[in-house]
C-alpha positions as CSV (number, residue, x, y, z in Angstrom):
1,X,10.2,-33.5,-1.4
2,X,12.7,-35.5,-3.6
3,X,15.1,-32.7,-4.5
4,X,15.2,-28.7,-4.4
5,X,17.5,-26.4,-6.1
6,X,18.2,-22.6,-5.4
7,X,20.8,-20.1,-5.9
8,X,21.7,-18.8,-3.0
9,X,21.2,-15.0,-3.2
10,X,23.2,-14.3,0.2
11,X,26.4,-13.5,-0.9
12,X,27.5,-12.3,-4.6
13,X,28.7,-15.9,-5.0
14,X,25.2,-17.8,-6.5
15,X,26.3,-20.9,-4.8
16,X,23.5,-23.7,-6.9
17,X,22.5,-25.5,-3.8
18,X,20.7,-29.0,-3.7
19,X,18.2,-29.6,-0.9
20,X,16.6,-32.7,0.1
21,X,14.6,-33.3,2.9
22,X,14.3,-36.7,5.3
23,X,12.8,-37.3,8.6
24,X,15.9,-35.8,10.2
25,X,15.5,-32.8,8.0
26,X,16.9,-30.6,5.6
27,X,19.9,-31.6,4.4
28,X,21.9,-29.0,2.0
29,X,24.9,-29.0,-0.5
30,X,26.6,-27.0,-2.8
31,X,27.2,-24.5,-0.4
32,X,30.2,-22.3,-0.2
33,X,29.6,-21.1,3.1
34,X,27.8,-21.4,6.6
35,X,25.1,-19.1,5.3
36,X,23.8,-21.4,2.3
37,X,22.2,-23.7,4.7
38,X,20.0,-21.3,6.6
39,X,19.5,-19.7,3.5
40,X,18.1,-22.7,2.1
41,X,16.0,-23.7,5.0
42,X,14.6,-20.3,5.3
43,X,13.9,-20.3,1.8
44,X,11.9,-23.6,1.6
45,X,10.1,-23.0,4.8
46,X,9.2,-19.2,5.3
47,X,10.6,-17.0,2.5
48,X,10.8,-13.3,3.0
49,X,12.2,-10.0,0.8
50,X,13.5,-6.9,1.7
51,X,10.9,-4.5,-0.5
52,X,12.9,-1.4,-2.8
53,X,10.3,0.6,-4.7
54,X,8.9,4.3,-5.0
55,X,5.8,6.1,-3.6
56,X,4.2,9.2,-4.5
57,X,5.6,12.7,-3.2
58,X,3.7,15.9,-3.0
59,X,5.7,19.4,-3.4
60,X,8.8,17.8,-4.0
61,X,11.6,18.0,-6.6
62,X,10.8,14.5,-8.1
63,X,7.4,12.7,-7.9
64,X,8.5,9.4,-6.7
65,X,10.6,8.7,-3.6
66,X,12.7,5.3,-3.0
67,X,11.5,3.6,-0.3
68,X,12.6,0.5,1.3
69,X,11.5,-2.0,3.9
70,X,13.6,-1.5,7.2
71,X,13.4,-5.4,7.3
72,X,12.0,-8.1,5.2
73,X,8.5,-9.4,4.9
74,X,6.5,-12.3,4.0
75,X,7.4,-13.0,-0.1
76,X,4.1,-14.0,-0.1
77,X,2.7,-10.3,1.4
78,X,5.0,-8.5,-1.5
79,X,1.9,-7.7,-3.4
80,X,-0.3,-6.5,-1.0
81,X,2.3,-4.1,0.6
82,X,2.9,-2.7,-3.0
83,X,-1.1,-2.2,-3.2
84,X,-0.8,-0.5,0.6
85,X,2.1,1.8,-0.9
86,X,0.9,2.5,-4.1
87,X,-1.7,4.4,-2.5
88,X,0.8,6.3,0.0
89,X,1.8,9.5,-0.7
90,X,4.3,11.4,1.1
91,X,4.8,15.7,1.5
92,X,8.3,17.0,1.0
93,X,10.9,17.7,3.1
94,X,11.8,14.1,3.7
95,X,15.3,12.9,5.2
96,X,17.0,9.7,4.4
97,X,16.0,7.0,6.8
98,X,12.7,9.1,7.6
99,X,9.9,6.5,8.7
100,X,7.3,7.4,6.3
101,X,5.0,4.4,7.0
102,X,5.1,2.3,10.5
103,X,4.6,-1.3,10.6
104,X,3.0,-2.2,7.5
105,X,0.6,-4.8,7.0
106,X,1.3,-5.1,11.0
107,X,4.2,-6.9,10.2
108,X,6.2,-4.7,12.6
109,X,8.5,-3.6,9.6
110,X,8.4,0.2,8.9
111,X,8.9,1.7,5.2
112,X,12.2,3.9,5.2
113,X,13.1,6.7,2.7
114,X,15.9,5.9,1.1
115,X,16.7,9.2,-0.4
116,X,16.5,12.3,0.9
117,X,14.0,14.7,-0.7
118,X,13.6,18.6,-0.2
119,X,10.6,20.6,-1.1
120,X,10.4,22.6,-4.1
């Protein structure tokens, strides 16, 4: 690897960081804080997301509910979770932080609601 650039996406910032790489490691700049660097390093080695969508809901007032990963995953899983939750469909009453899928893709994450829906 000669040079890397990113935008950091940890803060609201968008630091542009450079990234090379040597036999000492990664070395990182343009940086406004600690967190670029592990950022960076993360990024390059083992990205992961955070997942925000919507699954199906039976007998509720909407027919989507917002779900969200309680951690994040693989980036590289991000498709085949949607494909898992695509198919999901949840039945109404469901509270705000309500588990409404454990440890998807046994990744040990869980999918939260993020909204609370009652039944109609």
């Amino acid at each position: 690897m000669d040079k890397k650039e990113l935008i950091c996406i940890v803060c609201p910032k968008g630091c542009h960081l450079e990234i090379t790489k040597d036999k000492e490691g990664f070395h990182v700049t343009g940086n406004g804080c600690k967190r670029g660097p592990v950022y960076a390093k993360k990024e390059l080695t083992n990205p992961t997301r955070v997942l925000t969508t919507t699954v199906k809901i039976k007998n509720a007032v909407h027919d989507r509910l917002p779900v969200v990963t309680d951690g994040e995953i693989p980036k590289g899983s991000l498709m085949k979770a949607m494909n898992v939750l695509n198919r999901l469909e949840v039945e109404a009453p469901v509270r705000s932080s309500q588990v409404v899928l454990k440890n998807i893709l046994g990744s040990g994450i869980d999918i939260l609601a993020s909204k609370s829906m009652n039944k109609r």
